[in-house]
VMD Tcl script that draws the C-alpha trace (Angstrom):
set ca {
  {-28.58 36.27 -49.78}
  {-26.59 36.72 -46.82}
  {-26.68 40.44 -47.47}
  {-30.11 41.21 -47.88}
  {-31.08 39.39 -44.67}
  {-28.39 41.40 -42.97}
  {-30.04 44.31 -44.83}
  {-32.90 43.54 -43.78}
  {-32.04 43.06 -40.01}
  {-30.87 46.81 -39.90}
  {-33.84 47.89 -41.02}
  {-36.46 45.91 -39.01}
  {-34.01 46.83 -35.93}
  {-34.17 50.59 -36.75}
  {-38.11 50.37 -36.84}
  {-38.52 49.25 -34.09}
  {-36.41 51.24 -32.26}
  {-38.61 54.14 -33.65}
  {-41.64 52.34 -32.42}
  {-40.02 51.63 -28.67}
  {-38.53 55.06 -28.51}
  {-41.07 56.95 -30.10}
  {-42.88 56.29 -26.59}
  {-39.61 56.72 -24.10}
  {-38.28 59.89 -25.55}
  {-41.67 61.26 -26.25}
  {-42.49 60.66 -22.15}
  {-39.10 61.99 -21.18}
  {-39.57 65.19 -23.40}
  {-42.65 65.78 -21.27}
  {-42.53 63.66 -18.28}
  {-41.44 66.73 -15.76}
  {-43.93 69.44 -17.30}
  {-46.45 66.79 -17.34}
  {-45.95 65.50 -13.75}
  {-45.47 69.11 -12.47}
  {-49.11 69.53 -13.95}
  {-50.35 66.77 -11.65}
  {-52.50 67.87 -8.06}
  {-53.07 65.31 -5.96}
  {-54.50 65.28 -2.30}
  {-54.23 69.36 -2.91}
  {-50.50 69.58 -3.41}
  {-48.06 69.17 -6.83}
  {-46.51 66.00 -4.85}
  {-44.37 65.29 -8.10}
  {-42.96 69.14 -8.70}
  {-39.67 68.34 -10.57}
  {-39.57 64.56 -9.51}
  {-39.78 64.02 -13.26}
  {-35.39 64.71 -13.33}
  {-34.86 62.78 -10.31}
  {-36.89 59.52 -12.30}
  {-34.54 60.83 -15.27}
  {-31.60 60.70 -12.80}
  {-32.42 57.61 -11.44}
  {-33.06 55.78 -14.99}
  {-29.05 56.70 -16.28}
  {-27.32 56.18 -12.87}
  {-28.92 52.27 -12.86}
  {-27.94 52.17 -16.59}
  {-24.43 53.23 -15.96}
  {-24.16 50.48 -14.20}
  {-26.02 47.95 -15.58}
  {-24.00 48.56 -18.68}
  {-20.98 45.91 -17.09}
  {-23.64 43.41 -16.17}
  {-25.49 44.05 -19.86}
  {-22.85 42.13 -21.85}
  {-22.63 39.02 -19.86}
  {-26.62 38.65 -20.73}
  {-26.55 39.52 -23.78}
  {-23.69 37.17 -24.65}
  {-25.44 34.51 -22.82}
  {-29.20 34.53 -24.48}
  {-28.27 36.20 -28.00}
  {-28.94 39.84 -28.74}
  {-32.78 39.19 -30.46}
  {-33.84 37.97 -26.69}
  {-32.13 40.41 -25.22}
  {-33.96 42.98 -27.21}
  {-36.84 42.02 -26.08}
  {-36.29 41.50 -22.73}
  {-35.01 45.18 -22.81}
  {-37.93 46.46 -24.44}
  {-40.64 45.34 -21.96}
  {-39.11 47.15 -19.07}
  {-39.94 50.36 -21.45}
  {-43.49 49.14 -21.57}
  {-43.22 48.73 -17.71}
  {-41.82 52.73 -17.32}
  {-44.48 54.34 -19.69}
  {-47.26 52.02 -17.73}
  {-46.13 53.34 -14.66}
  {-46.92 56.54 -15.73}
  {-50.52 56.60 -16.63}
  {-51.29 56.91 -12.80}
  {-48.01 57.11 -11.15}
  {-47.03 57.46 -7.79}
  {-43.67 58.94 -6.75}
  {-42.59 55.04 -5.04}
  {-43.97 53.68 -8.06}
  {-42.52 56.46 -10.57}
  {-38.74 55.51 -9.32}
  {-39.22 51.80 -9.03}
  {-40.24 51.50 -12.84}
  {-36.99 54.26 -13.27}
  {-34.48 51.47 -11.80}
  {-36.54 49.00 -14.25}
  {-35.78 50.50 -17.31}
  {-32.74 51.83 -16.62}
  {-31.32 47.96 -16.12}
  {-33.63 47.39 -19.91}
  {-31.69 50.14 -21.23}
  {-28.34 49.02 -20.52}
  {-29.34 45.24 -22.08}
  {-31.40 46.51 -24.79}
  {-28.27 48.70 -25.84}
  {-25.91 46.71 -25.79}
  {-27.78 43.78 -27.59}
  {-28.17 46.58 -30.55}
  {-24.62 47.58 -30.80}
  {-24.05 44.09 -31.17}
  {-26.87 43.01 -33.43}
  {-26.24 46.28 -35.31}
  {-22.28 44.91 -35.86}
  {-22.53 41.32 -36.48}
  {-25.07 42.72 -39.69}
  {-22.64 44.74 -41.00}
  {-18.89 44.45 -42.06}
  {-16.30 47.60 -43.04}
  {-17.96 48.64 -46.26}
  {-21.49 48.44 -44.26}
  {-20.76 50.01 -41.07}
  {-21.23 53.63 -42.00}
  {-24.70 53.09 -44.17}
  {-26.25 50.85 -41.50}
  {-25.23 53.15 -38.56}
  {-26.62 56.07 -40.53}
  {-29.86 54.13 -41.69}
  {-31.14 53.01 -37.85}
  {-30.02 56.24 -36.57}
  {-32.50 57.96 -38.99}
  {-34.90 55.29 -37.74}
  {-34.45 55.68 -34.59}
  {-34.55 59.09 -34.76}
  {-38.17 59.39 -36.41}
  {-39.37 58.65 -32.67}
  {-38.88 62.44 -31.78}
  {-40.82 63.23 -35.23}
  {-43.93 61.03 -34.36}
  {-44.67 60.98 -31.07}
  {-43.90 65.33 -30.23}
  {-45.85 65.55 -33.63}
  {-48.56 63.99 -31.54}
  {-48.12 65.93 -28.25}
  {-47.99 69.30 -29.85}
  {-51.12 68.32 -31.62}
  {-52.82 66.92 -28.43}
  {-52.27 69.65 -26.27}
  {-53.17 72.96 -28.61}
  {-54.27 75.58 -26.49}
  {-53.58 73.65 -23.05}
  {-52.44 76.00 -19.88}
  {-52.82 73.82 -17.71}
  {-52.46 69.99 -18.27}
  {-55.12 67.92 -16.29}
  {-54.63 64.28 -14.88}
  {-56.65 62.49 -17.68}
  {-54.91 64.54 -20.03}
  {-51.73 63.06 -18.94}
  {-53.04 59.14 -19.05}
  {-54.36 59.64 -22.55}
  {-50.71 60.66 -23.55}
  {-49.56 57.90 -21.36}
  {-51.81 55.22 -22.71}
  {-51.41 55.98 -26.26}
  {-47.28 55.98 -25.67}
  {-47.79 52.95 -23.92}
  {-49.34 51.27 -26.74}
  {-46.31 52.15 -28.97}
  {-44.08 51.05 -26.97}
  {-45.48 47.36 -26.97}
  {-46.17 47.52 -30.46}
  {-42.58 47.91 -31.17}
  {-41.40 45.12 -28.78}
  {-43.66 42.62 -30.94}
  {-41.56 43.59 -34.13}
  {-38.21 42.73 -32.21}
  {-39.75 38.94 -33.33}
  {-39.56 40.11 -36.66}
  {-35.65 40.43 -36.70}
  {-33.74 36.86 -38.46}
  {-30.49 35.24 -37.59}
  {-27.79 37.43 -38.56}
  {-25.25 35.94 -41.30}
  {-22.16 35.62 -39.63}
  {-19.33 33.23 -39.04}
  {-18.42 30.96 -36.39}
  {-16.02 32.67 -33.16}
  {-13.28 31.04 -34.47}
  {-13.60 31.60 -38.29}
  {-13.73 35.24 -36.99}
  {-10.44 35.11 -34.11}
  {-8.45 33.25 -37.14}
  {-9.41 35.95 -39.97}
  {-8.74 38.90 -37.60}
  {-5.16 37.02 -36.98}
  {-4.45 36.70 -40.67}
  {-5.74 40.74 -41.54}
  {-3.07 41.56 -39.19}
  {-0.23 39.33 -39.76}
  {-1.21 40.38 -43.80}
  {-0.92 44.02 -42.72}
  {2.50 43.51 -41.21}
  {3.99 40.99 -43.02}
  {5.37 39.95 -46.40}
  {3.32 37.07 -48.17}
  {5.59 34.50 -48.35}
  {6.31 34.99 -44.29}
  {2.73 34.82 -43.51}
  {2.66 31.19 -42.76}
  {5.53 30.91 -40.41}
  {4.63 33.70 -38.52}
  {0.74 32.82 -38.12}
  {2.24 29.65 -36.88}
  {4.65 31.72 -34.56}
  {1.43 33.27 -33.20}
  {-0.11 30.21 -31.87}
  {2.30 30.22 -29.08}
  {2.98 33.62 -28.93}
  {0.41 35.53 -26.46}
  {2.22 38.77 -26.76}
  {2.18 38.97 -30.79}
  {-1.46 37.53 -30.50}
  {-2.80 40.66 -27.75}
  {-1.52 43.07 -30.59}
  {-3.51 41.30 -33.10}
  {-6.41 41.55 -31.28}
  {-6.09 45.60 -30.72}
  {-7.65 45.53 -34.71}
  {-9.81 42.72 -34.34}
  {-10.55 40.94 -31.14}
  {-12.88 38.08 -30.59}
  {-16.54 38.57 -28.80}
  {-15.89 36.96 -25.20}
  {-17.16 33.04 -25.92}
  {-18.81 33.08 -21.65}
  {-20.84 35.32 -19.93}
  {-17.77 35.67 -17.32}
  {-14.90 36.87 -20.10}
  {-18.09 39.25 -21.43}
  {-17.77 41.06 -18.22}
  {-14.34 40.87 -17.61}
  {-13.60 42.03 -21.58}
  {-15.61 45.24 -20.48}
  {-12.99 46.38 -17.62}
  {-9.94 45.56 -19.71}
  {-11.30 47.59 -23.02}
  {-11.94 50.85 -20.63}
  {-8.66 50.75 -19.52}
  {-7.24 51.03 -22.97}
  {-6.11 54.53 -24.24}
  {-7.91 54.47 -27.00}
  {-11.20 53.75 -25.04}
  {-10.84 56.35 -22.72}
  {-9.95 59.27 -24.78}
  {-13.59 58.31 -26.49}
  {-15.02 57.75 -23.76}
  {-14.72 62.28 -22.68}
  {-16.46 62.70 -26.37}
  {-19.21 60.01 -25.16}
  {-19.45 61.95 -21.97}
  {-20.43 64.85 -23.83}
  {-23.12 63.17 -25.46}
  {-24.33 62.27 -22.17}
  {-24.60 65.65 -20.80}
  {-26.09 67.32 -24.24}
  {-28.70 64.12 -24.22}
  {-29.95 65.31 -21.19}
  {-30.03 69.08 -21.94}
  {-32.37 68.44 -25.24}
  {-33.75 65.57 -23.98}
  {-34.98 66.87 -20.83}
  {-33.82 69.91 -20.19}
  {-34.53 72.21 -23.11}
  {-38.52 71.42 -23.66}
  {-39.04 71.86 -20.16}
  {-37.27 75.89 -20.10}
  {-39.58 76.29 -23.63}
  {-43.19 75.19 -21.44}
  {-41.86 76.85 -18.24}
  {-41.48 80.29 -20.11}
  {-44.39 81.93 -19.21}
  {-44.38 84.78 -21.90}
  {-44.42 82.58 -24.60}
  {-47.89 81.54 -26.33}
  {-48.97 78.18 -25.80}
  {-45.94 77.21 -24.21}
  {-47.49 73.64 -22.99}
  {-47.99 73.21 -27.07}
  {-44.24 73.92 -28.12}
  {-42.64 71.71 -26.25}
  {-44.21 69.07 -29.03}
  {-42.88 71.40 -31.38}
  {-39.71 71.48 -29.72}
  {-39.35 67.40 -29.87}
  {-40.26 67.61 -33.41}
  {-37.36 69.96 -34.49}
  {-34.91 68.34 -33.04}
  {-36.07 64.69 -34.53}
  {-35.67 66.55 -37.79}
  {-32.20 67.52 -36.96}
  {-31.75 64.26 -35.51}
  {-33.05 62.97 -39.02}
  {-31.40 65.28 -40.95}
  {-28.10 64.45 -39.86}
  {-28.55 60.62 -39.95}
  {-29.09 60.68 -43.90}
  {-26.32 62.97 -44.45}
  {-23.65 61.36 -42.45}
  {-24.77 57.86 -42.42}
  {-26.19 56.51 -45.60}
  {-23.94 58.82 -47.92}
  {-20.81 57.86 -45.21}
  {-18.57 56.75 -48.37}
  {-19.07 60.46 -49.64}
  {-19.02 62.86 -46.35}
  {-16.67 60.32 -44.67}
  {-13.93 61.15 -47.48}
  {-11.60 63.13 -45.21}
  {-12.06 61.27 -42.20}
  {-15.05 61.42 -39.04}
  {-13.19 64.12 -37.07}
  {-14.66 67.35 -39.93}
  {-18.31 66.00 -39.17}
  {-17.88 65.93 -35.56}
  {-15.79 69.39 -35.78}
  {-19.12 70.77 -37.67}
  {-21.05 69.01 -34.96}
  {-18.95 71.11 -32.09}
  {-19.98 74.57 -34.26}
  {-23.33 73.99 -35.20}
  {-23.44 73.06 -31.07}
  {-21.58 76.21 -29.50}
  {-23.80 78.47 -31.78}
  {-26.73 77.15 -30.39}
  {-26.02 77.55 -27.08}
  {-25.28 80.72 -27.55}
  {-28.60 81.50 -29.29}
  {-30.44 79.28 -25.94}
  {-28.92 81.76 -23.75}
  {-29.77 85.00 -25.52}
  {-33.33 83.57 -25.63}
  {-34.54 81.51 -22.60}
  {-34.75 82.92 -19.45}
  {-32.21 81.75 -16.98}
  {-34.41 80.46 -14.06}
  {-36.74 77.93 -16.59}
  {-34.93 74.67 -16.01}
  {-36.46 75.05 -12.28}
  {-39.57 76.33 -12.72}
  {-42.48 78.58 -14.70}
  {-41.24 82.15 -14.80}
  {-42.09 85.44 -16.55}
  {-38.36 86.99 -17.21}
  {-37.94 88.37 -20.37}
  {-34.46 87.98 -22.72}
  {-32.36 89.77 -25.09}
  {-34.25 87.93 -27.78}
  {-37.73 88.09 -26.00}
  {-38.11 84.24 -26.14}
  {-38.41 84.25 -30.41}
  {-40.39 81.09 -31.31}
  {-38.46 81.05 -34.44}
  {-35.38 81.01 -32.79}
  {-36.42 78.32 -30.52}
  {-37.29 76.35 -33.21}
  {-33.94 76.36 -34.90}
  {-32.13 75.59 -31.58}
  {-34.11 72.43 -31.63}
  {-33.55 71.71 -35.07}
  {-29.46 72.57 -34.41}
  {-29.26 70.67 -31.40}
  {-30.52 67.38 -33.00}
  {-28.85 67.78 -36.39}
  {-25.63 68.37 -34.04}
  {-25.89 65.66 -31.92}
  {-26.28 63.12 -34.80}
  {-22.90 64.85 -35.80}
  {-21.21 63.11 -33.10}
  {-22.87 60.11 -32.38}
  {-22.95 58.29 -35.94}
  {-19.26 59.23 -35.62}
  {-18.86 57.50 -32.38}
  {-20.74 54.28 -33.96}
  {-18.85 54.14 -36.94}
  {-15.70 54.57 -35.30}
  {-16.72 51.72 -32.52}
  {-18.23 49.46 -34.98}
  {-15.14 49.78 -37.17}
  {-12.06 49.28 -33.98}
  {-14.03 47.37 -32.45}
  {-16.24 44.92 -34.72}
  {-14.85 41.56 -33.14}
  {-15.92 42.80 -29.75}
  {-18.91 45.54 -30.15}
  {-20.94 44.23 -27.20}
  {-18.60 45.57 -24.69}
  {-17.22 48.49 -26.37}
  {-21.09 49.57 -27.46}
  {-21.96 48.73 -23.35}
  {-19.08 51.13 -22.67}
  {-20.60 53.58 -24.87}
  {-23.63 53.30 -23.45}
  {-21.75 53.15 -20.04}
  {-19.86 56.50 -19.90}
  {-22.66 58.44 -21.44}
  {-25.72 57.61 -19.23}
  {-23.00 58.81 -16.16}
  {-23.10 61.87 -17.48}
  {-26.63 62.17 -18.30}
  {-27.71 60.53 -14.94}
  {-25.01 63.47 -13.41}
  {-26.97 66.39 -15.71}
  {-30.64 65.29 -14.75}
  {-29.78 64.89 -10.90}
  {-28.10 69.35 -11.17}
  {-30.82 69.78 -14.02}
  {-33.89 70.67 -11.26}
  {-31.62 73.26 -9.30}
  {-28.94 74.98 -11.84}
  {-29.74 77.76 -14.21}
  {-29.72 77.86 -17.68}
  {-25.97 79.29 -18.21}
  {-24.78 77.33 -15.97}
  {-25.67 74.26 -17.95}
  {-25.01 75.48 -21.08}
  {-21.28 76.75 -19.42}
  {-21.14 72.55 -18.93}
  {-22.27 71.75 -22.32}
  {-19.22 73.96 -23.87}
  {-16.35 72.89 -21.84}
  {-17.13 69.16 -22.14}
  {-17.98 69.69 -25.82}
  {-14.81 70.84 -26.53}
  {-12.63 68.29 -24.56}
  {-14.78 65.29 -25.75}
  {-13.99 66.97 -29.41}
  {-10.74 67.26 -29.38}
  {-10.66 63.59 -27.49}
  {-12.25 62.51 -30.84}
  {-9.90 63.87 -32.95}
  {-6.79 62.30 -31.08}
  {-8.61 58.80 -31.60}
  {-9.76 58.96 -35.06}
  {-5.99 60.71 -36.27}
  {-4.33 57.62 -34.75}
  {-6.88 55.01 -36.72}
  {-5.99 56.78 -39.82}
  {-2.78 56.45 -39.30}
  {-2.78 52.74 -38.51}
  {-5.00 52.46 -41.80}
  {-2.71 54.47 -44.17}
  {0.51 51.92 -42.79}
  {-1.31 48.54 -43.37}
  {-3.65 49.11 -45.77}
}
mol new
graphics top color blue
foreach p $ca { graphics top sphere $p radius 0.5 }
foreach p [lrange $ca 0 end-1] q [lrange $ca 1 end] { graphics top cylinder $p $q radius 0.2 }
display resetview
């Protein structure tokens, strides 16, 4: 019983993340083309204000991420959902008929909703699954949440065959209809049950006994639980495998500084950095070159197409490395994030043989060595998703698995370090060209890689010697 309501939690939570982010990543995919688009008292007052809103949103999540876990661990992560969720609704209504004031006010809004609604899933997501689980339920809402780049591009490259030139009631149709979506999925957070799990302190003593278990003989294991009682130092090191969530609002926050200053936490936190900066170049960046490349036919259209592609790769990935984890999980995370890193490098090669160099800042007419082949933009898209699901189910499963006792600050961390780097990417995005960003993209891919790799050797290790 307890099972299938967990079970069902995932699932519920996983739709409606589609539902909530179907809307947001749809309107960040085409917020700056669609804002460029916009004339108002005879000028193009928002020309590339759509990266500073993008800017704005991560740099106010980065750090609302250390005040995220103290609310969350104060009203429970279903409110917290919620409350998170609404200041989505708030964004996408501010952009029906924005205004630049208005446009960055409703970015600092959901930028603090992001960092609570976040964290509250990392936690909700951990407390509904246990060791066995982890992998499958990571996989399963990532797949979920991933179908929001399917729908809603599916719906903009639909909507805006044959467009040149997007007009303002264009853009509040799109706007409107996203809108909708968004509060749609907020009502099914009310769906979501009480999650099956034990008490804080059936949890801090079971952690205790795994790891006196793992280091001791059996018949010692009484004494030296005992022993432990007293002992702060021996009970710290039981807590690096399975620490208790903080019981106040106060320890929540302070739990968040101490876990960053851990080795362990750091070292992930360059591959999470990565993330960051590649969220913002597919995000953001890349369907923005695809509609400013002037050559290319119905380039307003294929930036829906582009969205679509890379939920598919987004999808694609999910299944593969999250619900058939026990199987492609065999050897260890580090080979799927190592096929993550190669699937990644090739395609930024491929981006700059094919888009011309100047499109991140604006509409231009330079041709490329591939003269801008629609097929190849399409598998860039499709690469770029299925390669950053590569790393991030592997960053889950590996957080939800070292850190499962305290997953609302590690997953706020997370959450932390990565919308730093995109807030960093969106705020160079408007003025740098292409392979410059893509020279970015490469050298933090490979240190957050090999970052990974350190990390997830060392929890093998520490696996293999107490079984």
């Amino acid at each position: 019983m307890a099972a299938n309501v967990a079970f069902y939690n995932v699932i519920v939570l996983g739709l409606c993340f589609m539902l909530v982010f179907t809307a947001f990543q749809t309107s960040s995919n085409v917020q700056t083309s669609v804002l460029n688009s916009i004339k108002r008292d005879g000028s193009y007052i928002f020309k590339n204000k759509g990266y500073v809103s993008l800017a704005i949103i991560y740099a106010v999540f980065s750090v609302a991420n250390f005040i995220a876990p103290p609310i969350v661990s104060k009203v429970g992560p279903r409110i917290a959902l919620l409350l998170g969720g609404l200041c989505y609704c708030i964004f996408i209504g501010s952009l029906i008929y924005p205004f630049v004031w208005s446009l960055y006010v409703a970015s600092v809004i959901v930028g603090l909703g992001a960092a609570v609604i976040w964290t509250a899933q990392g936690n909700f997501l951990t407390i509904n699954s246990n060791k066995d689980t982890m992998g499958r339920n990571s996989g399963i809402f990532w797949a979920l949440l991933q179908c929001s780049l399917l729908f809603g591009n599916m719906f903009i490259y639909f909507y805006f065959k044959g467009t040149i030139h997007i007009s303002a009631k264009e853009a509040r149709t799109v706007f409107t209809v996203l809108g909708l979506c968004c509060l749609v999925g907020n009502l099914c957070f009310l769906l979501l049950r009480k999650p099956p799990h034990s008490s804080r302190d059936d949890r801090e003593t079971e952690a205790e006994v795994e790891y006196i278990e793992r280091k001791y003989p059996a018949d010692e294991l009484r004494d030296e639980y005992d022993s432990m009682q007293t002992n702060s130092a021996e009970r710290k090191e039981a807590q690096q495998f399975g620490s208790s969530e903080p019981s106040t609002p106060l320890q929540a926050f302070k739990r968040s500084f101490q876990l960053l200053a851990t080795k362990n936490m750091l070292l992930l936190s360059v591959t999470t950095a990565y993330t960051g900066f590649e969220l913002t170049f597919f995000s953001g960046v890349y369907g923005n070159t695809v509609g400013n490349t002037g050559l290319l036919e119905d380039n307003k259209q294929q930036i829906g197409l582009v969205g679509m592609l890379i939920g598919v790769g987004e999808i694609t990935g999910g299944l593969l490395f999250g619900i058939l984890g026990s199987r492609t999980n065999k050897y260890g995370r580090d080979p799927i994030v190592f096929l993550g890193f190669i699937i990644h490098m090739v395609t930024f090669y491929l981006i700059y043989l094919n888009i011309p160099e100047h499109a991140p800042i604006g509409t231009t007419n330079s041709d490329t060595i591939l003269h801008h082949n629609i097929y190849v933009i399409g598998l860039c898209a499709f690469l770029l998703g299925f390669g950053d699901s590569s790393f991030n189910t592997q960053i889950y499963s590996i957080l939800g698995s070292m850190y499962s006792e305290d997953s609302a600050s590690a997953f706020a961390l997370f959450k932390f370090v990565q919308s730093v780097a995109a807030a960093i990417a969106f705020a160079y995005a408007k003025a740098t060209p292409l392979q410059w960003q893509l020279f970015v993209l490469v050298c933090t891919g490979t240190l957050g890689t090999m970052s990974f790799f350190t990390v997830e050797r060392k929890y093998r290790q520490t696996r293999e010697r107490y079984p």
